[in-house]
C-alpha positions in Angstrom: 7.7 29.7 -9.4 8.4 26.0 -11.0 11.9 26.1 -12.7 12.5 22.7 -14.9 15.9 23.4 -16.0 18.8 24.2 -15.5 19.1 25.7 -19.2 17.0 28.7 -16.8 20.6 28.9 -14.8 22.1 29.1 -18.3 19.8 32.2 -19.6 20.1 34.0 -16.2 24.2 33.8 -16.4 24.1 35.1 -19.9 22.0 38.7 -18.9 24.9 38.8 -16.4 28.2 37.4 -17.7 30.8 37.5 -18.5 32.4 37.0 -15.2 35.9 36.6 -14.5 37.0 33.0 -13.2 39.9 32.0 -11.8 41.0 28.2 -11.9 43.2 26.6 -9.7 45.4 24.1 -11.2 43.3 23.7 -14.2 45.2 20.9 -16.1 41.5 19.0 -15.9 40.0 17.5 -19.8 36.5 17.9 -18.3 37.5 21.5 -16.7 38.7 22.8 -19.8 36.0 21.6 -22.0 33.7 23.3 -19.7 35.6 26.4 -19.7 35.9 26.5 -23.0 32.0 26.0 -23.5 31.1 29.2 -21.0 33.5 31.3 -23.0 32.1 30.6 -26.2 28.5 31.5 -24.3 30.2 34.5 -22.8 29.6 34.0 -19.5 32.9 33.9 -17.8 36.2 35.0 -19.2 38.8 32.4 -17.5 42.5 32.5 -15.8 44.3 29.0 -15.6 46.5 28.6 -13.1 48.5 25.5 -13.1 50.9 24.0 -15.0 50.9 26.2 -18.3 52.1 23.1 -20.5 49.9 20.6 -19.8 47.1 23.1 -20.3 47.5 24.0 -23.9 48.5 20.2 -24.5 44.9 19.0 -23.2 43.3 22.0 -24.8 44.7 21.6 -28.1 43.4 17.4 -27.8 40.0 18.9 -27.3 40.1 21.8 -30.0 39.8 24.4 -27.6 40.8 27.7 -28.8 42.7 29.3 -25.7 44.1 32.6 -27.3 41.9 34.3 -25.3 42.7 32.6 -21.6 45.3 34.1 -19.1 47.4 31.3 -18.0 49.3 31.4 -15.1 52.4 28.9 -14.6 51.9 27.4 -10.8 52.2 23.6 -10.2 51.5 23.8 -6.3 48.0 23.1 -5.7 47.6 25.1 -2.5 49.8 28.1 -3.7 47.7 27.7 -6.8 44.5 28.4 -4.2 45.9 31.0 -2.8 47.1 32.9 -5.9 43.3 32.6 -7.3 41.9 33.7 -4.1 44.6 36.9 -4.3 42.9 37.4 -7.6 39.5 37.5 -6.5 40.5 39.8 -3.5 42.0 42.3 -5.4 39.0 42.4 -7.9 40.8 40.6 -11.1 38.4 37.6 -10.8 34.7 37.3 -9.6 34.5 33.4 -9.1 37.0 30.9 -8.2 36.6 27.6 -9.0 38.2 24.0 -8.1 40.3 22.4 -10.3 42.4 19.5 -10.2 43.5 20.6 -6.5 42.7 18.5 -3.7 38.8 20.2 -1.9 40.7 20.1 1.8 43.5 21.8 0.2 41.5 24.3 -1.7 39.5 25.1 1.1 42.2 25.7 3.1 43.4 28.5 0.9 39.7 29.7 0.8 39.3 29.6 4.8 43.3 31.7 5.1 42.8 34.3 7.2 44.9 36.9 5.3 44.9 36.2 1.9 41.5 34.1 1.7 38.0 34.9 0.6 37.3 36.3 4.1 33.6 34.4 5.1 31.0 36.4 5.2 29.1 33.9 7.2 28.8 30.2 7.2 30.2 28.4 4.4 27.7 25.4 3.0 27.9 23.7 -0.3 24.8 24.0 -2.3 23.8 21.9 -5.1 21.0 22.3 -8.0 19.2 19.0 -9.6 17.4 19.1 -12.3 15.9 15.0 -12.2 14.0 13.8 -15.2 10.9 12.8 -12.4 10.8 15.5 -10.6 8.4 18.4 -11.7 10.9 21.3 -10.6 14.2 22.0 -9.8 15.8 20.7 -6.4 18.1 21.7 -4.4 20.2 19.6 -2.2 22.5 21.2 0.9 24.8 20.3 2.7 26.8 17.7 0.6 30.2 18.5 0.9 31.5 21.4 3.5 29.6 20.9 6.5 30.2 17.6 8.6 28.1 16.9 11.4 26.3 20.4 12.1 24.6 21.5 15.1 21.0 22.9 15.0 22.2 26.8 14.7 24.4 25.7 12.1 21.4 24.1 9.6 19.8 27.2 10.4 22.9 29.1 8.4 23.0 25.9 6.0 19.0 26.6 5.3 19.9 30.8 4.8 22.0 30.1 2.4 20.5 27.6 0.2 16.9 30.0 0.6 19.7 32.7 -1.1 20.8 31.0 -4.1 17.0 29.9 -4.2 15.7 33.5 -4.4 18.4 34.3 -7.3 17.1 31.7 -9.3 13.7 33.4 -9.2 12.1 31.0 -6.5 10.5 33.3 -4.1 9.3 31.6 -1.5 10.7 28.3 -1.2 9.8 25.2 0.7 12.3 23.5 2.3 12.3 19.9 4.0 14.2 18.9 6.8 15.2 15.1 5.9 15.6 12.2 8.3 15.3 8.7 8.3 11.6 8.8 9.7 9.0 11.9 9.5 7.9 11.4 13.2 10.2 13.3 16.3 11.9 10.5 17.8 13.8 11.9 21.0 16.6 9.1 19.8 17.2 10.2 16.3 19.0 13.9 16.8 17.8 14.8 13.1 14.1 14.8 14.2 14.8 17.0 16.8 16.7 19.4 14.5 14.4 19.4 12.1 11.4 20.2 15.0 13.5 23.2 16.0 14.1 24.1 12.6 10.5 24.0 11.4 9.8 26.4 14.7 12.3 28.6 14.1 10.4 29.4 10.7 7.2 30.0 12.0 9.1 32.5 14.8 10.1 34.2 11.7 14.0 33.4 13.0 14.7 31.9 9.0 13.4 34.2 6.5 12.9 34.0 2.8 11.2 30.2 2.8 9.1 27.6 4.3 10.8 25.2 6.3 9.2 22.4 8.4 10.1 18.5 9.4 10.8 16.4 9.9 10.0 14.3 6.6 10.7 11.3 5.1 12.9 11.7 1.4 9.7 10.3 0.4 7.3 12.6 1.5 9.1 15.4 0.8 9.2 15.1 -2.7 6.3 12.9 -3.3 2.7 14.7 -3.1 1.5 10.7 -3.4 3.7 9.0 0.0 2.4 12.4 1.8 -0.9 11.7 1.2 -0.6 7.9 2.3 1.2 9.1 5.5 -0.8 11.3 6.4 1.3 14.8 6.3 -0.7 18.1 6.4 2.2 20.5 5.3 2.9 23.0 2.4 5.9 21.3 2.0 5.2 17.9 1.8 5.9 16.4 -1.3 6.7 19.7 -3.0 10.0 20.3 -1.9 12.5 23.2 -3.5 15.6 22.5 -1.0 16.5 19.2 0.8 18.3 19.5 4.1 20.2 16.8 4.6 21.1 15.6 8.5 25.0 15.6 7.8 27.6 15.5 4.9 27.2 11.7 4.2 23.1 11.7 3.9 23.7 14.4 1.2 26.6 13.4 -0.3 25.0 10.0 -1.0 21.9 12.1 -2.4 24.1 14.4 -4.6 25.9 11.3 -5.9 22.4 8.7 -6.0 20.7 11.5 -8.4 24.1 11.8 -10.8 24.3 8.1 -10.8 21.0 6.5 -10.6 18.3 9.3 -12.0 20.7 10.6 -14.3 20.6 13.8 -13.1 22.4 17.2 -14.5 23.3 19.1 -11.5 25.0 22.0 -10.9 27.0 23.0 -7.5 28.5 25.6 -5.5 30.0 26.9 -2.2 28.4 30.1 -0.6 28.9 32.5 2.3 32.0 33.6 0.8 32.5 37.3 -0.5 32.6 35.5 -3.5 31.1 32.7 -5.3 33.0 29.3 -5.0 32.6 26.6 -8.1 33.1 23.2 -5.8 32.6 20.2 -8.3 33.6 16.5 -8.0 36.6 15.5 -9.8 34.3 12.6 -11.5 31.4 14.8 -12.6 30.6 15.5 -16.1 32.1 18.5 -18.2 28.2 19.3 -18.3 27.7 19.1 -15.1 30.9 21.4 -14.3 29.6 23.9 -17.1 26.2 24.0 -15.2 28.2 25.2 -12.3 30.1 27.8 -13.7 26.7 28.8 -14.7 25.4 28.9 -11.3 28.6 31.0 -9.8 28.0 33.4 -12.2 24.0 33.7 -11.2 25.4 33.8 -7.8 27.2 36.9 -7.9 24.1 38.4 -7.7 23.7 37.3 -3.9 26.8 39.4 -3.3 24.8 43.1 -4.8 
């Protein structure tokens, strides 16, 4: 199934909203604006937590009616975390998203052993792109938890981006394991990776997709550069999930699509008992509303 748009995330987190959402330090223009926006499409009925003054202030700048928002005074940005995570533990919110708070902060508070969001399994940060060239939606992983990870650990990354594939209604999708060349090189370890990967899939060891690489970014997503090269693969050039090598080949995808292709893009954080809204401070109030969207779809993963 070929999904455009991300007005499809929109229409699925309307049949299942409202959600709750809980904000940590959520004195953010863009935040609030995008907030506001899910309300008034009832998707998600939000808690503030931060600093309760400067909340209404920048609401009331941008017209947005808060008389139905819980605000919750706390100015601490990891004690803010935490009191959002307590909230989602005890079943008064369903998603929790960033604010203003620093990401190594707020994961800490997501990763606490006692009072956290208790992983499931691996956490990976999973990112939708809908790009004016490309004929479907794409998603990108990992661009913003996972470092450097090992072979077993793209494996999990892979899982979870197949998950919040199959919620969108993409059944089967194809996923390409990026690198700087689509040939194993025994000197680039992201070849390699991806050649264990793409075996791993046809032992049936990743379920739920099609993955196979290595592959150029080119021939990936390009039926046209496959063809030149020369790939015979299901997935060349019609790929539903990017796996990047490590955090900075993905992060400067994720931020290359926003910047350059103009991309709307909506992102999250998964293997967590429940969904995680993880946006960049610099991305659009659309792009943040998008997200919300998506966190809400994603409590379905959690049924």
């Amino acid at each position: 199934m070929n999904i455009k748009s991300l007005d499809h995330v929109l229409d699925l987190a309307k049949k299942i909203g409202p959600k709750k959402i809980a904000v940590p330090l959520a004195e953010d223009e863009e935040i609030l604006v995008a907030l506001g926006r899910a309300k008034k499409e009832k998707i998600v009925e939000p808690i503030l937590v931060g600093a309760k003054e400067k909340i209404i202030a920048l609401a009331k700048s941008k017209n947005i009616d808060l008389d139905d928002f819980e605000i919750i005074q706390q100015e601490d940005g990891f004690e803010a975390s935490m009191l959002c995570c307590r909230l989602l533990n005890s079943g008064k919110a369903d998603i929790i998203m960033k604010g203003l708070v620093d990401s190594s902060t707020f994961l800490k508070a997501i990763l606490d052993k006692e009072n956290g969001l208790h992983k499931m399994r691996m956490l990976s940060h999973v990112a939708v792109f809908e790009i004016p060239t490309y004929p479907k939606l794409l998603i990108i992983t990992d661009a913003g938890v996972n470092i450097a990870p090992r072979v077993d650990e793209k494996a999990e990354i892979i899982r979870n981006a197949i998950g919040v594939a199959h919620c969108l209604g993409i059944d089967n999708p194809l996923v390409a394991c990026v690198a700087a060349v689509e040939k194993v090189n025994p000197k680039m370890q992201a070849t390699l990776d991806a050649q264990e990967l793409s075996n791993m899939s046809k032992r049936g060891e990743i379920k739920g997709g099609i993955v196979d690489g290595p592959f150029g970014l080119d021939n990936a997503v390009s039926e046209i550069s496959a063809k030149i090269k020369k790939i015979n693969s299901p997935v060349a050039g019609k790929a539903d999930i990017i796996l990047a090598p490590n955090i900075e080949c993905g992060n400067v995808i994720y931020k290359s699509l926003v910047e350059f292709a103009k991309a709307k893009c909506a992102a999250v954080v998964v293997g967590t008992k429940q969904p995680v809204v993880l946006t960049s401070r610099a991305d659009s109030d659309e792009n943040k509303f998008m997200s919300i969207a998506l966190g809400v779809v994603n409590t379905t993963i959690l049924k």
